[in-house]
DORO-807581 format. One record per atom (N, C-alpha, C): residue number from 1; residue in three letters; atom name; x, y, z. Coordinates in nm, 4 decimals, padded with zeros to 6 digits, always signed. Example, Ala and Ser with C-alpha at 12.3 -4.5 7.8 and 13.67 -1.06 7.14 Angstrom:
@seq: 1 type: ALA atom: N c1: +01.3190 c2: -00.5690 c3: +00.7800
@seq: 1 type: ALA atom: CA c1: +01.2300 c2: -00.4500 c3: +00.7800
@seq: 1 type: ALA atom: C c1: +01.3200 c2: -00.3300 c3: +00.7800
@seq: 2 type: SER atom: N c1: +01.2850 c2: -00.2250 c3: +00.7080
@seq: 2 type: SER atom: CA c1: +01.3670 c2: -00.1060 c3: +00.7140
@seq: 2 type: SER atom: C c1: +01.2900 c2: +00.0030 c3: +00.7870
//
This chain:
@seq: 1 type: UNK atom: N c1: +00.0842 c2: -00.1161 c3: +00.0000
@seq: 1 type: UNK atom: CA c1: +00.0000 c2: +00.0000 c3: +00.0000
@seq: 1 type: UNK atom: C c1: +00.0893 c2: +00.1232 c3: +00.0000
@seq: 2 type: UNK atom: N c1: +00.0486 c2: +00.2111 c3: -00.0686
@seq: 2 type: UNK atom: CA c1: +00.1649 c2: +00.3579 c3: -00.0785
@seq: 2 type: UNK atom: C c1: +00.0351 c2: +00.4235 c3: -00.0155
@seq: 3 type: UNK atom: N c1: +00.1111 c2: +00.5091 c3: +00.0615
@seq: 3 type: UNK atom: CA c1: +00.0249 c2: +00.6535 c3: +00.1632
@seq: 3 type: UNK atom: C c1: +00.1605 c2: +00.7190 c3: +00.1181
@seq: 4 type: UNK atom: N c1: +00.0715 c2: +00.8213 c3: +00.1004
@seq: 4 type: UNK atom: CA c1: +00.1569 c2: +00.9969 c3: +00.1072
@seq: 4 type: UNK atom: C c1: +00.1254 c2: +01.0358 c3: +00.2545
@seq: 5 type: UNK atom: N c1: +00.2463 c2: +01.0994 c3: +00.3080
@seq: 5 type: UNK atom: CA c1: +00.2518 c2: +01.1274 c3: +00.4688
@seq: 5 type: UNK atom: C c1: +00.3760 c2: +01.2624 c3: +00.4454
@seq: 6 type: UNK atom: N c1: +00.3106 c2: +01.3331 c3: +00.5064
@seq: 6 type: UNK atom: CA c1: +00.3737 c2: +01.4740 c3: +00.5811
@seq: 6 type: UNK atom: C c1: +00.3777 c2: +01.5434 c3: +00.6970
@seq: 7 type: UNK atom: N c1: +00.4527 c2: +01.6160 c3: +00.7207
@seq: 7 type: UNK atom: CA c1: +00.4229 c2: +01.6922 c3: +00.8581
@seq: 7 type: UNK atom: C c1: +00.4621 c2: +01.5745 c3: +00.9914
@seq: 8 type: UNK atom: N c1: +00.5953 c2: +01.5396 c3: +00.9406
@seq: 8 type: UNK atom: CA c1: +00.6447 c2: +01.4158 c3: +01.0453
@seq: 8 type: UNK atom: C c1: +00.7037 c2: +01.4257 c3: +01.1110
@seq: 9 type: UNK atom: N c1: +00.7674 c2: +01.4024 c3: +01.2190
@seq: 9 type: UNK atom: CA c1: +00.8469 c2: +01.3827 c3: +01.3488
@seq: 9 type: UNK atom: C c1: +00.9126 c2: +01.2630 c3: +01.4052
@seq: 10 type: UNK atom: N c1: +01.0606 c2: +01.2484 c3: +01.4317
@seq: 10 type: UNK atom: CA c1: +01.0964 c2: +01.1657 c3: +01.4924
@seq: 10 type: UNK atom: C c1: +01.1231 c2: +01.1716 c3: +01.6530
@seq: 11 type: UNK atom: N c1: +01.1058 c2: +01.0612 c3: +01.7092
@seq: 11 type: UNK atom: CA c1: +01.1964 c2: +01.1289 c3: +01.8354
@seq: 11 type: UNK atom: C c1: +01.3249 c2: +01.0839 c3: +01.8380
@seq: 12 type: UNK atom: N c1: +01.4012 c2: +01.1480 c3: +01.8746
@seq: 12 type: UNK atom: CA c1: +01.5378 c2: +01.0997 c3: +01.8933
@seq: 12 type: UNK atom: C c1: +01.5558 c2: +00.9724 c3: +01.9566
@seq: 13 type: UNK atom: N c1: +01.5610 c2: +00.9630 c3: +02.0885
@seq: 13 type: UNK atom: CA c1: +01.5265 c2: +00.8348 c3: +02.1820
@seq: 13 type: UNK atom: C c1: +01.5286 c2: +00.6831 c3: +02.1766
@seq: 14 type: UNK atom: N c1: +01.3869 c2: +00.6766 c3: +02.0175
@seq: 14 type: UNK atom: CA c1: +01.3495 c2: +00.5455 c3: +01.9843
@seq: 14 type: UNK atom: C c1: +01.3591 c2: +00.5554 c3: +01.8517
@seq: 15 type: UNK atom: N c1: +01.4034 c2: +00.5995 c3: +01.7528
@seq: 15 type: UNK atom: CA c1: +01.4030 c2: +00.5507 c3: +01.6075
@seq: 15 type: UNK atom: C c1: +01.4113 c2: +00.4336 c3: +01.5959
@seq: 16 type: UNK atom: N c1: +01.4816 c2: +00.3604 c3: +01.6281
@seq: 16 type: UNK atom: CA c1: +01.4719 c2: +00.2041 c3: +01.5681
@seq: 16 type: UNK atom: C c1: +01.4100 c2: +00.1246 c3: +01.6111
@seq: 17 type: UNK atom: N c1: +01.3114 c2: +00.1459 c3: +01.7050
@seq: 17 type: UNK atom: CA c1: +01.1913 c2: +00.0794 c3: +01.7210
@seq: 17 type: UNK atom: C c1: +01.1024 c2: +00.0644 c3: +01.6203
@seq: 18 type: UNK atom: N c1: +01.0727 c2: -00.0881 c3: +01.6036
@seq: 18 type: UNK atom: CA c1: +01.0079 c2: -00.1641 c3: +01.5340
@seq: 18 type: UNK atom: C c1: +00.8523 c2: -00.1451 c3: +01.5185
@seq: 19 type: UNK atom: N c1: +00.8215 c2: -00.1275 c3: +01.6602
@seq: 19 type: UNK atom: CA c1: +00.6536 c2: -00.1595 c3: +01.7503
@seq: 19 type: UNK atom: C c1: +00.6177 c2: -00.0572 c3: +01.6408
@seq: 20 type: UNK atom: N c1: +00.4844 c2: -00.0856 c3: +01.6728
@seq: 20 type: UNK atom: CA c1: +00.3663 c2: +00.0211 c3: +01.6252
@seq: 20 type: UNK atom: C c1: +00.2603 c2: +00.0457 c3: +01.6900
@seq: 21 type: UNK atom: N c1: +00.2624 c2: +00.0963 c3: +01.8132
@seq: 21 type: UNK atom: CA c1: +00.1613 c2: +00.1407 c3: +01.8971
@seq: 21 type: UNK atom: C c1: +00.0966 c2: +00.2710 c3: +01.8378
@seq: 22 type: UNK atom: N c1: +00.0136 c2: +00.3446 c3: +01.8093
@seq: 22 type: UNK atom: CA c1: -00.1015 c2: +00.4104 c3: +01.7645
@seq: 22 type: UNK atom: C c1: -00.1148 c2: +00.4347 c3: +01.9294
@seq: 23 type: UNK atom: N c1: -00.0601 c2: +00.5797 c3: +01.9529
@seq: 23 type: UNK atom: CA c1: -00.0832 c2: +00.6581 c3: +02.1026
@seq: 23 type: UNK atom: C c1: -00.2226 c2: +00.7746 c3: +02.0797
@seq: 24 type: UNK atom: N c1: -00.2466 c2: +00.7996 c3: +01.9516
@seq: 24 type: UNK atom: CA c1: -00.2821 c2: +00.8937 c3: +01.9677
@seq: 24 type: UNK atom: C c1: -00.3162 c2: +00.9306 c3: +01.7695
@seq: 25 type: UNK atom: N c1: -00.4628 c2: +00.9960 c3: +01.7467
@seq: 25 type: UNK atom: CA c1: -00.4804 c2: +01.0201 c3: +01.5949
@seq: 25 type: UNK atom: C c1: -00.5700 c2: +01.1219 c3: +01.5950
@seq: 26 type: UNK atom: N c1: -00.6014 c2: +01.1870 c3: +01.4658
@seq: 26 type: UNK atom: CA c1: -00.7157 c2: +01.3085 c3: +01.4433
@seq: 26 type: UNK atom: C c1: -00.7404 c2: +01.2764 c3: +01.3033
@seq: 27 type: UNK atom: N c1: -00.8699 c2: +01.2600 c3: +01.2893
@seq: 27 type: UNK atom: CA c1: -00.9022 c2: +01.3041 c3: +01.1003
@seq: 27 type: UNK atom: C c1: -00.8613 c2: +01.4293 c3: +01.0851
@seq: 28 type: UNK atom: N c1: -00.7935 c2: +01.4634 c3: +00.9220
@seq: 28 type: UNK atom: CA c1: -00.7687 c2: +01.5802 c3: +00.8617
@seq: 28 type: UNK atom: C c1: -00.8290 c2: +01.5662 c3: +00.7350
@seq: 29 type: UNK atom: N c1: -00.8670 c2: +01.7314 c3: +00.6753
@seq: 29 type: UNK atom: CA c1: -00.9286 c2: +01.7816 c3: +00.5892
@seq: 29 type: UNK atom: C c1: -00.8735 c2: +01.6510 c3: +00.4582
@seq: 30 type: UNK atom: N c1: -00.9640 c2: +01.6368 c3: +00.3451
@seq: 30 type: UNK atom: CA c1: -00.9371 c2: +01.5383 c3: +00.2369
@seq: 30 type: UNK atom: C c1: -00.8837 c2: +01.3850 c3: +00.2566
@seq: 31 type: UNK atom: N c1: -00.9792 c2: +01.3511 c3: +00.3287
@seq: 31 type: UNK atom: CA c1: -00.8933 c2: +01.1918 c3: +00.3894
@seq: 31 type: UNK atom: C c1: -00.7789 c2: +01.1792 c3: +00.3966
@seq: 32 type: UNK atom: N c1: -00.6969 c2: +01.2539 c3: +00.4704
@seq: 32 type: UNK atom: CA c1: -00.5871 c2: +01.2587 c3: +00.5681
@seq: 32 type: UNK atom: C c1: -00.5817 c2: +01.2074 c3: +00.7275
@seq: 33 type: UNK atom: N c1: -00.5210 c2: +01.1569 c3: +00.7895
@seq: 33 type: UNK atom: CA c1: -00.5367 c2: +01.1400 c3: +00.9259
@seq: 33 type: UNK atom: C c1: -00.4026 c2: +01.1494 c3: +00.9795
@seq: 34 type: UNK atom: N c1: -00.3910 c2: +01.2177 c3: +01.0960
@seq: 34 type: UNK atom: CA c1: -00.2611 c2: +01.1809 c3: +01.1688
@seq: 34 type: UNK atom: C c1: -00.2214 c2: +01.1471 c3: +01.2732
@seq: 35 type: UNK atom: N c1: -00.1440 c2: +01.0632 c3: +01.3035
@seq: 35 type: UNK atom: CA c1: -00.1458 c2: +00.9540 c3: +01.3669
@seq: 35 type: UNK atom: C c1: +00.0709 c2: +00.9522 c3: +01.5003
@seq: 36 type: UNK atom: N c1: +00.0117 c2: +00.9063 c3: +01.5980
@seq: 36 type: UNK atom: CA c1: +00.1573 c2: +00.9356 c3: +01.6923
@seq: 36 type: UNK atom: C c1: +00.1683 c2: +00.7935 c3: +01.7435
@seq: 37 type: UNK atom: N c1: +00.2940 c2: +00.7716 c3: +01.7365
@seq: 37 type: UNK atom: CA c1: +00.2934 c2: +00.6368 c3: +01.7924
@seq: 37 type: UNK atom: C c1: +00.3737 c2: +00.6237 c3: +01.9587
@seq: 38 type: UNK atom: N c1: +00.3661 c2: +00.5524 c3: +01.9649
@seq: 38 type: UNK atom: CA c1: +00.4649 c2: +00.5504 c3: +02.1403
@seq: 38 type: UNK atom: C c1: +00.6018 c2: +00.5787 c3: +02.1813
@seq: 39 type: UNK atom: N c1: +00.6557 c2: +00.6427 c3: +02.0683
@seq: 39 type: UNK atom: CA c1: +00.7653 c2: +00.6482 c3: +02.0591
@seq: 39 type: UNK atom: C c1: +00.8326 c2: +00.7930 c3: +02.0212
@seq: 40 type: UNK atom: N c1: +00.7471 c2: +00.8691 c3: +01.9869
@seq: 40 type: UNK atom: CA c1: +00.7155 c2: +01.0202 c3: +01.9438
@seq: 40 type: UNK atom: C c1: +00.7141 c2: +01.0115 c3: +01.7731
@seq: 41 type: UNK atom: N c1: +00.7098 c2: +00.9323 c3: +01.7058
@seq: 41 type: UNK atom: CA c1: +00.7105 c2: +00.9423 c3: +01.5582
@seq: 41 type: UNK atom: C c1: +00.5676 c2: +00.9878 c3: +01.5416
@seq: 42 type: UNK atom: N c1: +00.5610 c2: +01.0785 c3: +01.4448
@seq: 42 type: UNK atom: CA c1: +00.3886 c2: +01.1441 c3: +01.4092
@seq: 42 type: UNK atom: C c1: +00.3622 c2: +01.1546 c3: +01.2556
@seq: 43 type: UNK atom: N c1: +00.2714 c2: +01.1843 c3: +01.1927
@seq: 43 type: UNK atom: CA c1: +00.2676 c2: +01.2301 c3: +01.0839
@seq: 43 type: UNK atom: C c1: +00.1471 c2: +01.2338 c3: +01.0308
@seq: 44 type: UNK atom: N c1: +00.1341 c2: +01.3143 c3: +00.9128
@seq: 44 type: UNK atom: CA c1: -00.0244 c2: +01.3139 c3: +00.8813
@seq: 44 type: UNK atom: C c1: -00.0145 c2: +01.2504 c3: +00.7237
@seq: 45 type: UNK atom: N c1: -00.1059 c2: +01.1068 c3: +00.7153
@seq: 45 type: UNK atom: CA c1: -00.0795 c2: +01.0489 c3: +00.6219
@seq: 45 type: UNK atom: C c1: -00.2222 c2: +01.0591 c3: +00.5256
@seq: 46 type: UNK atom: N c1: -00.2229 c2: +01.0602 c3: +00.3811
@seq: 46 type: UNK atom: CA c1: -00.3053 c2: +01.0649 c3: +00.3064
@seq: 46 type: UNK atom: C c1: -00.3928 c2: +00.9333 c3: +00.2742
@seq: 47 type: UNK atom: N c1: -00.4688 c2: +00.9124 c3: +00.2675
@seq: 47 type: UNK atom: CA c1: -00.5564 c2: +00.7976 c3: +00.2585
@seq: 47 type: UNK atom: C c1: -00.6509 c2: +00.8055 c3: +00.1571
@seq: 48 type: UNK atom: N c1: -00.6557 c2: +00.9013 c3: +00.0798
@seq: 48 type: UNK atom: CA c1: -00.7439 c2: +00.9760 c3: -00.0474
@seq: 48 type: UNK atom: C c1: -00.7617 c2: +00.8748 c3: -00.1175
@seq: 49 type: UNK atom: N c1: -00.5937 c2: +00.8056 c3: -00.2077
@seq: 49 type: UNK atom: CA c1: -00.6422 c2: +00.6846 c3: -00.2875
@seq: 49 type: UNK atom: C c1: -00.7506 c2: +00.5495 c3: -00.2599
@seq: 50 type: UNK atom: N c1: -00.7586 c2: +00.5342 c3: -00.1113
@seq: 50 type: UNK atom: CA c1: -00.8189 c2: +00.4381 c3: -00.0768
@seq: 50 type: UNK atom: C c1: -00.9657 c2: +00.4517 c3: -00.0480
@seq: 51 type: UNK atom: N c1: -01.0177 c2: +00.5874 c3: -00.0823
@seq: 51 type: UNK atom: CA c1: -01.1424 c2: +00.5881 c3: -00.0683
@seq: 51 type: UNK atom: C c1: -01.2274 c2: +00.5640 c3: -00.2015
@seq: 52 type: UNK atom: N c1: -01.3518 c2: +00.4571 c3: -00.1464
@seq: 52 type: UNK atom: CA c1: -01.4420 c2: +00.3659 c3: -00.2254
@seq: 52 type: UNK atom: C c1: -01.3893 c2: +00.2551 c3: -00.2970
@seq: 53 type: UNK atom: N c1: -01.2390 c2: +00.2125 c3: -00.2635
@seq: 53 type: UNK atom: CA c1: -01.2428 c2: +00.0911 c3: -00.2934
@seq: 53 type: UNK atom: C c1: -01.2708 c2: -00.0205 c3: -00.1900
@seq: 54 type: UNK atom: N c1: -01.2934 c2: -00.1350 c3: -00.1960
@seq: 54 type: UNK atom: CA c1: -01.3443 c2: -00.2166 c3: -00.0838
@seq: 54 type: UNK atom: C c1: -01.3811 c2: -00.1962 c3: +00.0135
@seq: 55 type: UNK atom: N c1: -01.3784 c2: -00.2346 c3: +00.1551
@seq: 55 type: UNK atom: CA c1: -01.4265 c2: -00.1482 c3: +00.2465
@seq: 55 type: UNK atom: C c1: -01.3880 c2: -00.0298 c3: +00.2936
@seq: 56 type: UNK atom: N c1: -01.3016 c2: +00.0404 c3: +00.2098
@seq: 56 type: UNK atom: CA c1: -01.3158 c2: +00.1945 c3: +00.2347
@seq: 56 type: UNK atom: C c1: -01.4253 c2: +00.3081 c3: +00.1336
@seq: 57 type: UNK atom: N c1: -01.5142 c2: +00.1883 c3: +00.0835
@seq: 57 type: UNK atom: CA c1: -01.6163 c2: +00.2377 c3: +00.0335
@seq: 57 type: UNK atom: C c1: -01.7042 c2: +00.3444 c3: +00.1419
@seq: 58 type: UNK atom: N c1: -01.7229 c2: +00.3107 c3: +00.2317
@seq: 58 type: UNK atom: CA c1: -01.7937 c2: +00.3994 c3: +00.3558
@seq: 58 type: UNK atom: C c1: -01.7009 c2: +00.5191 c3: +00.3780
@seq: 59 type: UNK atom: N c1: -01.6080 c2: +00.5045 c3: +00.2840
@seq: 59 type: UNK atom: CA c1: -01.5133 c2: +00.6875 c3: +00.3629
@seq: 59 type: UNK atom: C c1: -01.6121 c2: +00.7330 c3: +00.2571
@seq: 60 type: UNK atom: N c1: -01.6836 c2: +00.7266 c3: +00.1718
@seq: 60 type: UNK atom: CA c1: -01.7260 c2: +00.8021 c3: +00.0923
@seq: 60 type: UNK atom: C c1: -01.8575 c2: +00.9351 c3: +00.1381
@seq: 61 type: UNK atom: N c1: -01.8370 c2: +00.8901 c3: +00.2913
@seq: 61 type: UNK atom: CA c1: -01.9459 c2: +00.9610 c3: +00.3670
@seq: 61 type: UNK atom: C c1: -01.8010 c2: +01.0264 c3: +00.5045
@seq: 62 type: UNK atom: N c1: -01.7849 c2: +01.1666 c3: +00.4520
@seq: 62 type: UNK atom: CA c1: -01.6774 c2: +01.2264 c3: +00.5242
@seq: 62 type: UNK atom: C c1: -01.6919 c2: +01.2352 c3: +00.6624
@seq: 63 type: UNK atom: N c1: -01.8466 c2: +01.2338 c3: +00.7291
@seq: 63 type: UNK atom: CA c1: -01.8666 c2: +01.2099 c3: +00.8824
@seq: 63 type: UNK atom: C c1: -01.7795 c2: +01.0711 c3: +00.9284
@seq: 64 type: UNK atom: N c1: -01.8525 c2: +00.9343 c3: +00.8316
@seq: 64 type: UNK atom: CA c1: -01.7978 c2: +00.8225 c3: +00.8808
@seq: 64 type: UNK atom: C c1: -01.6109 c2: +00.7842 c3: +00.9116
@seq: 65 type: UNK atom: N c1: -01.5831 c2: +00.9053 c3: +00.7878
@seq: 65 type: UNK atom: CA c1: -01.3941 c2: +00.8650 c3: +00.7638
@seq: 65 type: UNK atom: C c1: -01.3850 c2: +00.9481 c3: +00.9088
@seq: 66 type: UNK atom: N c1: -01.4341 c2: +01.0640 c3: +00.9463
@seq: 66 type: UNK atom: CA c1: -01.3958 c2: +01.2066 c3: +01.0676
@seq: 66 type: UNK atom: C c1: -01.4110 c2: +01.1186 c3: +01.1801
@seq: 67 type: UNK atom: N c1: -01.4895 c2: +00.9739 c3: +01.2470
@seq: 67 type: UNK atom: CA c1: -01.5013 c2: +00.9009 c3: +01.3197
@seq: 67 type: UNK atom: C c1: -01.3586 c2: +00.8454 c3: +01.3635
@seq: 68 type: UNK atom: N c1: -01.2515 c2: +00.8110 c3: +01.3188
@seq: 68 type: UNK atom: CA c1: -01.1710 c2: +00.7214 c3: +01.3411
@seq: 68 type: UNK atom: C c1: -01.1252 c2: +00.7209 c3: +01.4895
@seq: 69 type: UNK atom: N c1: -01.0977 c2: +00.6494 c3: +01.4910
@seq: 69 type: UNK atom: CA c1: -01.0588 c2: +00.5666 c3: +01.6198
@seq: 69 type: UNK atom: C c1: -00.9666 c2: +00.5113 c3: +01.6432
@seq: 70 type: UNK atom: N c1: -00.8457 c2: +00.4848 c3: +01.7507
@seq: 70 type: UNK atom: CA c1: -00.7642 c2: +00.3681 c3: +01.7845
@seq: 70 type: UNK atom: C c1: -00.8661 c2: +00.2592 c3: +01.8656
@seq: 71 type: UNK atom: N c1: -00.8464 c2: +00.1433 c3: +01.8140
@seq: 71 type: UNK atom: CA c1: -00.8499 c2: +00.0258 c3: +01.9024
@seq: 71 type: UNK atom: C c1: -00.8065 c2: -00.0199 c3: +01.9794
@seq: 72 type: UNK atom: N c1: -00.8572 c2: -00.0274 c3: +02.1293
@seq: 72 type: UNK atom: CA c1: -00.7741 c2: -00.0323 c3: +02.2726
@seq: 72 type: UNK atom: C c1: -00.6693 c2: -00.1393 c3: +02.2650
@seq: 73 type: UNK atom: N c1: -00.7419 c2: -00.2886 c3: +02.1947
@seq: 73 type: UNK atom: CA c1: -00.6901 c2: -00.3792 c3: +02.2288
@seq: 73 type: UNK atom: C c1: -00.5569 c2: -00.4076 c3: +02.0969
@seq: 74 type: UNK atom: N c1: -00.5640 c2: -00.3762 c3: +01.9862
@seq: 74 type: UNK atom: CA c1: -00.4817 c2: -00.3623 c3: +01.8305
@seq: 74 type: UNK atom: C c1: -00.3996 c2: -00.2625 c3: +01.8116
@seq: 75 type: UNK atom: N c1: -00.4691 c2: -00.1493 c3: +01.9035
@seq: 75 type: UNK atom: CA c1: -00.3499 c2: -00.0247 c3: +01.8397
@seq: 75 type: UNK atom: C c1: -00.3914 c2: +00.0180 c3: +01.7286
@seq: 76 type: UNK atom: N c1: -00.4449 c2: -00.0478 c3: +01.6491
@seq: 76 type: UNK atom: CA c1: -00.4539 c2: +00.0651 c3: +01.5043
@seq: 76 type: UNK atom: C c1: -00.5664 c2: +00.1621 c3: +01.5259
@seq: 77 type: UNK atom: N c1: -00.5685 c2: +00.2194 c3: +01.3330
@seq: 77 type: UNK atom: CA c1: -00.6781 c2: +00.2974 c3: +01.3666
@seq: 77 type: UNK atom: C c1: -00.8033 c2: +00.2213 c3: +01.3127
@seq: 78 type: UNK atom: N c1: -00.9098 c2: +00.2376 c3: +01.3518
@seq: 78 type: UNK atom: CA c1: -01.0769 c2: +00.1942 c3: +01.3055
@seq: 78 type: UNK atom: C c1: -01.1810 c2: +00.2982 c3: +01.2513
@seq: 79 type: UNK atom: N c1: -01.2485 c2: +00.2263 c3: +01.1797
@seq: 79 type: UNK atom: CA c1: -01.3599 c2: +00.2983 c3: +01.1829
@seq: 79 type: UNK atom: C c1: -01.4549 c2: +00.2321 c3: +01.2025
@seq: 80 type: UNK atom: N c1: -01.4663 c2: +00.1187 c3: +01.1847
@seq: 80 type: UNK atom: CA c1: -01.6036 c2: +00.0644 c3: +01.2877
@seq: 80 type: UNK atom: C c1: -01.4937 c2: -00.1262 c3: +01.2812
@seq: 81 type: UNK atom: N c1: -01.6128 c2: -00.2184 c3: +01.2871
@seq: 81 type: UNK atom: CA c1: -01.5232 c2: -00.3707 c3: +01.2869
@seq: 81 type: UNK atom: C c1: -01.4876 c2: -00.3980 c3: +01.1044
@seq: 82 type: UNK atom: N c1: -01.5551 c2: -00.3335 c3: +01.0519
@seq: 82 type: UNK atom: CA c1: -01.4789 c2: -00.3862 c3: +00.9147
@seq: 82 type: UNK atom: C c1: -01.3291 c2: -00.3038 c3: +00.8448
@seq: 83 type: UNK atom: N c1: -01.3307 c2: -00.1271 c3: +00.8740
@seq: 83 type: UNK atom: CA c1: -01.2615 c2: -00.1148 c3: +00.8122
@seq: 83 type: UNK atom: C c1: -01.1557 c2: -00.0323 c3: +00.9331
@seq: 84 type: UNK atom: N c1: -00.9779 c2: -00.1181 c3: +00.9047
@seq: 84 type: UNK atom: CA c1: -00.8743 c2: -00.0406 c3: +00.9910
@seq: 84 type: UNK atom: C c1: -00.7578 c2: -00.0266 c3: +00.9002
@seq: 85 type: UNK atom: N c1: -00.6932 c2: +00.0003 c3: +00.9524
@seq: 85 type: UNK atom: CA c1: -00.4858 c2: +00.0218 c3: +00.8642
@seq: 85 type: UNK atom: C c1: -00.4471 c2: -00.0104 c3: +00.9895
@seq: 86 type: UNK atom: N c1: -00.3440 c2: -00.0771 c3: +00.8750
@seq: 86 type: UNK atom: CA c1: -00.2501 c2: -00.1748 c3: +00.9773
@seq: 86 type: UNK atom: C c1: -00.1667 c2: -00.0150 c3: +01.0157
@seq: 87 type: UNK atom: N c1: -00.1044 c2: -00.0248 c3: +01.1660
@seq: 87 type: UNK atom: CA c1: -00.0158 c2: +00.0750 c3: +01.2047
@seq: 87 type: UNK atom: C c1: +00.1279 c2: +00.0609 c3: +01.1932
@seq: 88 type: UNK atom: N c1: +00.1593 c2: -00.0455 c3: +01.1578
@seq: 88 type: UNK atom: CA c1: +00.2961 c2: -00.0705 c3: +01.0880
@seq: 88 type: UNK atom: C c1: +00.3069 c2: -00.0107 c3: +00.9486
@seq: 89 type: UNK atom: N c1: +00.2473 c2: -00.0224 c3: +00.8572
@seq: 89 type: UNK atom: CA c1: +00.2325 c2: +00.0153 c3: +00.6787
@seq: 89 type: UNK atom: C c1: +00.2507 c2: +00.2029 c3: +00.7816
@seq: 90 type: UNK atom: N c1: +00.1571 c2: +00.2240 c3: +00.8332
@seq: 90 type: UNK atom: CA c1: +00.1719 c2: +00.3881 c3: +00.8680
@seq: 90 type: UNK atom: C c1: +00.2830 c2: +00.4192 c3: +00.9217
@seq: 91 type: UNK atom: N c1: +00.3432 c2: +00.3371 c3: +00.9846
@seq: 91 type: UNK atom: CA c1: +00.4580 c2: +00.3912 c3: +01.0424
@seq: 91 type: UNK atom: C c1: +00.5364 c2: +00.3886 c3: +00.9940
@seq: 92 type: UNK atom: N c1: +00.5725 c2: +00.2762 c3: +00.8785
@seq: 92 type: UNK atom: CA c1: +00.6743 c2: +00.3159 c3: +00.7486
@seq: 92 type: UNK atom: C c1: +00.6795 c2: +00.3819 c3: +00.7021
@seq: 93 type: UNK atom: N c1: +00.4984 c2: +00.4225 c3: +00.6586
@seq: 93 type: UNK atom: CA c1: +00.4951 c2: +00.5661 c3: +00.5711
@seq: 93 type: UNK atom: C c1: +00.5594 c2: +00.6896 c3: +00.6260
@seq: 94 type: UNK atom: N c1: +00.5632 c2: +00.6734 c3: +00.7369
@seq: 94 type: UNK atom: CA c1: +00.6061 c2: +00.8229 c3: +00.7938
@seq: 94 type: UNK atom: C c1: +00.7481 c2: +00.7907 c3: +00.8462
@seq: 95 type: UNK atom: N c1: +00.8006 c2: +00.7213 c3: +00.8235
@seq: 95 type: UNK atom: CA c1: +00.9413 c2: +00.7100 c3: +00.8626
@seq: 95 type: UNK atom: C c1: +01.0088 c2: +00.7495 c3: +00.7504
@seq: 96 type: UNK atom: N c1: +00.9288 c2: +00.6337 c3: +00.6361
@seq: 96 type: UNK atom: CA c1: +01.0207 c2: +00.6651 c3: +00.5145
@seq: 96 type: UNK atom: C c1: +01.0212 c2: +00.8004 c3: +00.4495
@seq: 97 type: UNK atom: N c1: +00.9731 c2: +00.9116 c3: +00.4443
@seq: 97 type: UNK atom: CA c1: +00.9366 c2: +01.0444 c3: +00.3845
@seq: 97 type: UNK atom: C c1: +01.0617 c2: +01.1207 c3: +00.3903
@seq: 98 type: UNK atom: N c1: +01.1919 c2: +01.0403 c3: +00.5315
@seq: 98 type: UNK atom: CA c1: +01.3378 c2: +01.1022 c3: +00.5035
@seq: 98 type: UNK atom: C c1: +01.4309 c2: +00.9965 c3: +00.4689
//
């Protein structure tokens, strides 16, 4: 999966941490979301291409995509039980951008 991701941050501390804990997210304007992981890495990643194909057919209703959620027990993000992103693919995305 390719995401476009900007507006990123490392922390010094933990870069080479592997994990992908999802501490913390916000919907942004044009199916964007951004997303912090446990480690201080952040970024706001694009998700545009993925709307209305398979079950990201429901982003096609901008309230439902503005819902997202972390999952207490997974860490990622949700929007209800069918549709999430893995938080690893995101955290590449935003690593790799340097």
């Amino acid at each position: 999966m390719s995401l476009t991701v900007s507006n990123q941050r490392k922390s010094p501390r933990c870069n080479n941490s592997k994990r992908a804990i999802i501490v913390a997210c916000r919907p942004k304007a044009n199916y964007k979301v951004w997303a912090e992981f446990h480690d201080g890495i952040c970024g706001e990643v694009d998700l545009n291409h993925l709307v209305g194909k398979g079950v990201f057919e429901a982003w096609r209703d901008v309230a439902f995509f503005n819902k997202v959620f972390i999952d207490p027990i997974t860490r990622t993000l949700c929007w209800d039980d069918d549709v999430e992103i893995d938080p690893y693919v995101l955290r590449r995305s935003i690593i790799s951008v340097h």
